[in-house]
C-alpha positions as CSV (number, residue, x, y, z in Angstrom):
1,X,114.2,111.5,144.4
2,X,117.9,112.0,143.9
3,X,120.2,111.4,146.7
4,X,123.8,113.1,146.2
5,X,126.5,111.2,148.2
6,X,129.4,112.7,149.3
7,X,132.6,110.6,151.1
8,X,135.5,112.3,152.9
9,X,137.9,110.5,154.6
10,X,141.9,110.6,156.1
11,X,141.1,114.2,157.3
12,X,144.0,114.2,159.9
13,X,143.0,116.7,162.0
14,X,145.3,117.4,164.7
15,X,148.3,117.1,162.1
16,X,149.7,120.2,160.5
17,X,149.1,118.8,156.9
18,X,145.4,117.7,158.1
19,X,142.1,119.3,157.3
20,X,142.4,122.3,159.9
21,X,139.7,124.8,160.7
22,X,140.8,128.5,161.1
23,X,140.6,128.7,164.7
24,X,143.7,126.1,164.6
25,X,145.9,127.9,161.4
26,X,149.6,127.7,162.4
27,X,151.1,130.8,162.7
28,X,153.6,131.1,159.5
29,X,156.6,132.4,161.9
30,X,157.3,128.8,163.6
31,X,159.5,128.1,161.4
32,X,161.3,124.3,160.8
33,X,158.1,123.1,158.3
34,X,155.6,124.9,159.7
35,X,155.5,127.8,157.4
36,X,154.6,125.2,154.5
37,X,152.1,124.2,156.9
38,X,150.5,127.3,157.4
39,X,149.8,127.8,153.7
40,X,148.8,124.3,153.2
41,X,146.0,124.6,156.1
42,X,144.9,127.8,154.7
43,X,144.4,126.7,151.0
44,X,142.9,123.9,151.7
45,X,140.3,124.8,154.1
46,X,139.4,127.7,151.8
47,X,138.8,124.7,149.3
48,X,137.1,122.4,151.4
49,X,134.9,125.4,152.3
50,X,134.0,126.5,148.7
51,X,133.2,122.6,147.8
52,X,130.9,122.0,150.7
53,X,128.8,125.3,150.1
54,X,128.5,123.9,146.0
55,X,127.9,120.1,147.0
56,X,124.9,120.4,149.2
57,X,125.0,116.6,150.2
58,X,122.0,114.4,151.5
59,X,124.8,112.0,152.7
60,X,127.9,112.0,153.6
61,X,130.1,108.8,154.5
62,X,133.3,109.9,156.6
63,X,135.4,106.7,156.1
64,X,138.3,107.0,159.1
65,X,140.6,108.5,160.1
66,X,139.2,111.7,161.2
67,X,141.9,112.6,163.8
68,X,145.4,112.0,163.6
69,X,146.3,111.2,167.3
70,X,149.3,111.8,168.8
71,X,152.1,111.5,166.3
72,X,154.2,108.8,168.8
73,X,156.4,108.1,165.7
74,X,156.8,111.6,164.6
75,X,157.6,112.4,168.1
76,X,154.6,114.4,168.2
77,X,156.9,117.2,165.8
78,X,154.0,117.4,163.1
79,X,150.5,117.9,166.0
80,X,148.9,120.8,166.2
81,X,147.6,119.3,169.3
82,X,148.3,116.0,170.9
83,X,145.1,115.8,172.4
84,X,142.6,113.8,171.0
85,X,139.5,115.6,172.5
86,X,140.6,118.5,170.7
87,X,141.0,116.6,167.6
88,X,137.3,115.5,167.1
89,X,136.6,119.3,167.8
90,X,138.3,119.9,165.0
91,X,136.8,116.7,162.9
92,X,133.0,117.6,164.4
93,X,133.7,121.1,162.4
94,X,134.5,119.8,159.4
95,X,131.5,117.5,159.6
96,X,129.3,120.4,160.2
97,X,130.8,122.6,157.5
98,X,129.5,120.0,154.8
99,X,125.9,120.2,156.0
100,X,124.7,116.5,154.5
101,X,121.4,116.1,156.1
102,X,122.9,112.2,157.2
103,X,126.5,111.9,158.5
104,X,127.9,108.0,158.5
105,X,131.4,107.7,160.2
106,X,133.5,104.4,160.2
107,X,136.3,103.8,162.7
108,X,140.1,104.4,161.1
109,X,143.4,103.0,162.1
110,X,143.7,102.3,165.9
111,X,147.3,104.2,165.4
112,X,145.3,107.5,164.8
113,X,141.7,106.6,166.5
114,X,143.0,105.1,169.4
115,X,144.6,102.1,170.3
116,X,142.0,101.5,174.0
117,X,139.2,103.4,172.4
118,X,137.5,104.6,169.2
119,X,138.0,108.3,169.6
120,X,135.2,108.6,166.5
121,X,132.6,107.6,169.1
122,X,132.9,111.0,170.2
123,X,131.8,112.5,167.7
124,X,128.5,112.0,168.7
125,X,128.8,114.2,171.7
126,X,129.1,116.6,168.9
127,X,126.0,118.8,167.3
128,X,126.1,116.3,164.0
129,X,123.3,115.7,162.0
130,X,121.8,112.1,162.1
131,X,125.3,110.9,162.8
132,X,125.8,106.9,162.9
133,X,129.3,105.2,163.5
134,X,130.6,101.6,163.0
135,X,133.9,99.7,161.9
136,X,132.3,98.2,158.7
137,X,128.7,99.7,156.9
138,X,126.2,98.7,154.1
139,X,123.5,101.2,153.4
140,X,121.1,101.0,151.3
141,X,120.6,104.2,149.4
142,X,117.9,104.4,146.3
143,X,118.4,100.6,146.1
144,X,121.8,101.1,145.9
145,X,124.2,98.5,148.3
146,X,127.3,100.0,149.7
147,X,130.1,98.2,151.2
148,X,132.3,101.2,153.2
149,X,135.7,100.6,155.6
150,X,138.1,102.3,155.9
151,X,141.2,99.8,155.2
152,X,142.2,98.2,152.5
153,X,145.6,97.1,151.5
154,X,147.8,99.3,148.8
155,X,150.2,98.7,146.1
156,X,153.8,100.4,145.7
157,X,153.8,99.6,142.2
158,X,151.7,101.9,140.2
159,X,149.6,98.9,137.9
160,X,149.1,97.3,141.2
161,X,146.8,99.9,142.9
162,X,143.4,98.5,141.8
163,X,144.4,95.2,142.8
164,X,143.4,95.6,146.5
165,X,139.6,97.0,145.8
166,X,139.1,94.2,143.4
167,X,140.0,91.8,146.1
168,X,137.5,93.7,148.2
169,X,134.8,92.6,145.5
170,X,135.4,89.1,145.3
171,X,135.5,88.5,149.5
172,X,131.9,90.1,148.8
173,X,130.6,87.6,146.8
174,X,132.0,84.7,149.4
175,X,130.4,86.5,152.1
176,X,127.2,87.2,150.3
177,X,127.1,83.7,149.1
178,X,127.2,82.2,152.5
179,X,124.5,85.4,153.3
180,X,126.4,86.6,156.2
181,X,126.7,89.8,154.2
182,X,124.3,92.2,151.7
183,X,125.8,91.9,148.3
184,X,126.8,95.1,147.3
185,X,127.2,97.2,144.4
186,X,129.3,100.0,145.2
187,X,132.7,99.2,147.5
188,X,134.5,102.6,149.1
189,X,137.6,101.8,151.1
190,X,140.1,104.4,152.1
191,X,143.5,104.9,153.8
192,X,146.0,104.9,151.3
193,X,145.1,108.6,150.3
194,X,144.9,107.9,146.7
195,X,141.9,108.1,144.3
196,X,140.7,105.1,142.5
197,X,137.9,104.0,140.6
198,X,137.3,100.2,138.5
199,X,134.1,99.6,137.3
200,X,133.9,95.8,136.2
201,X,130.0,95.6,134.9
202,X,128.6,94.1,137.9
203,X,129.7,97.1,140.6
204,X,132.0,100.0,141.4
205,X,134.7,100.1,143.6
206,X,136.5,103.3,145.1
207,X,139.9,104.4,146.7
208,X,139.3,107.6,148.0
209,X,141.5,110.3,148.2
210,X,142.7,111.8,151.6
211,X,141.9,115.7,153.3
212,X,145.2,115.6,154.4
213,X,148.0,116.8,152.1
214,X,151.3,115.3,151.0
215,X,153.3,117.2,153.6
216,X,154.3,114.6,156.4
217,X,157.2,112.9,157.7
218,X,155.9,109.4,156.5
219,X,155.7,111.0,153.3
220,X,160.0,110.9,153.0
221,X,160.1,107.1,152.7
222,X,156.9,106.6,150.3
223,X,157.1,106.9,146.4
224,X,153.2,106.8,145.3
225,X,151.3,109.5,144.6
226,X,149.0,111.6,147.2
227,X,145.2,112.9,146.0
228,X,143.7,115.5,148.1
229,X,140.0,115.8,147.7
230,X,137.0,114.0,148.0
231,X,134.3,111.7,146.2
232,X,130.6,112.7,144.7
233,X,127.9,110.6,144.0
234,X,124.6,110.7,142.5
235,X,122.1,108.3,142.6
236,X,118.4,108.4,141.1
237,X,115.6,106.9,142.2
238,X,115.9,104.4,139.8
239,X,119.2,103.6,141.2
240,X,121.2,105.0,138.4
241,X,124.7,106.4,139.7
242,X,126.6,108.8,138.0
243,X,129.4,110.2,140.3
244,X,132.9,112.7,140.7
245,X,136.0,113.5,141.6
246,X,137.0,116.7,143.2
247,X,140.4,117.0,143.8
248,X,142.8,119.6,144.7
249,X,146.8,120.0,143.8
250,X,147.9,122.5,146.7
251,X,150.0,124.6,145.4
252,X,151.8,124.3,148.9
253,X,152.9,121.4,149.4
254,X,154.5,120.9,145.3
255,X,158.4,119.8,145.3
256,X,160.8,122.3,144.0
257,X,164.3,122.2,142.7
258,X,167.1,123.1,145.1
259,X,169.2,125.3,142.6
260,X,173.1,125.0,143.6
């Protein structure tokens, strides 16, 4: 039987620019930023929410950083809420939104999951179906082998993105050599919020894009390229993957020209 596959990941919640359920939209009238972010949380829930009543997913892999924690080096001037309890309220609704009939979570970035604690393991106090968490995952699905965690190293020069998920490859094939891991055939790592994809002939390899929009403080000092959206994949029974992109531009958060 097929399985369809679904990974989210970066969702941010707890940040204005994150993936934010309507009981959280920012009122427009703050002011200082936080008008952008009112549109930006509004047009891309109403995505997220159109995409996960279409995708119907038996799976879905949510690889880190669900919540965004408490912003120390923003001074806490881009949270929604600070508190991280709160947060994986908001992340647990985003899981349930997507209705995958298996929910796999892998711990993010101690800046955002917590330093002391893994704030994903909360999640599970959470009505989530099938949910299983852990720092580093290989499962097995139609005698497909995944390799999923969340970080992996970036680029800032454009030819050089693809350079980290290759590298990601090749540790595979040290550690499944000396069989202290499965050798895989499909790698998904995360973090730097853009999408990539190499396929070599011998596997598949994914950057994923981010659920949380180009509209941060960070943002100012970084020249690459943000995705929003998420990744789709199909496998058969016969282990035959064909798989998607969905990505969104949000018309919120595009640069404009400052006429003088």
């Amino acid at each position: 039987m097929k399985k369809r596959i679904v990974v989210c990941s970066d969702l941010h919640c707890g940040h204005r620019a994150g993936l934010t359920p309507p009981a959280w939209h920012t009122d427009a009238e703050r002011g200082r930023g936080w008008d952008v972010a009112a549109r930006l949380q509004r047009e891309t829930w109403a995505w997220y929410d159109k995409t996960c009543r279409e995708l119907k997913p038996d799976i879905a892999i949510w690889n880190g950083d669900m919540c965004d924690g408490k912003g120390e080096r923003s001074g806490s001037t881009e949270q929604i809420t600070t508190d991280r309890g709160e947060q994986v309220e908001m992340a647990a609704i985003c899981i349930q939104r997507m209705r995958a009939k298996k929910n796999l979570i892998t711990y993010g970035t101690p800046y955002h999951g917590g330093v002391n604690e893994d704030w994903e393991d909360q999640l599970l106090l959470h009505d989530i179906e099938n949910p299983a968490v852990g720092g580093w995952l290989w499962p097995e699905i139609n005698g497909v082998t995944f390799d999923v965690r969340h970080h992996s190293g970036g680029s800032t020069i454009p030819h050089g993105r693809a350079t980290a998920i290759l590298r990601e490859e090749l540790w595979n094939l040290i550690w499944s050599d000396r069989e202290e891991q499965p050798k895989a055939d499909i790698f998904i790592r995360s973090h730097c919020h853009f999408f990539m994809m190499v396929d070599d002939g011998r596997c598949m390899a994914f950057r994923t894009p981010a659920l949380q929009a180009a509209f941060t403080k960070y943002g100012r000092r970084c020249s690459g390229t943000v995705d929003f959206g998420l990744l789709v994949l199909d496998i058969t029974d016969k282990g035959e993957v064909t798989w998607q992109r969905r990505l969104l531009r949000p018309a919120a958060a595009k640069a404009h020209k400052l006429m003088c």
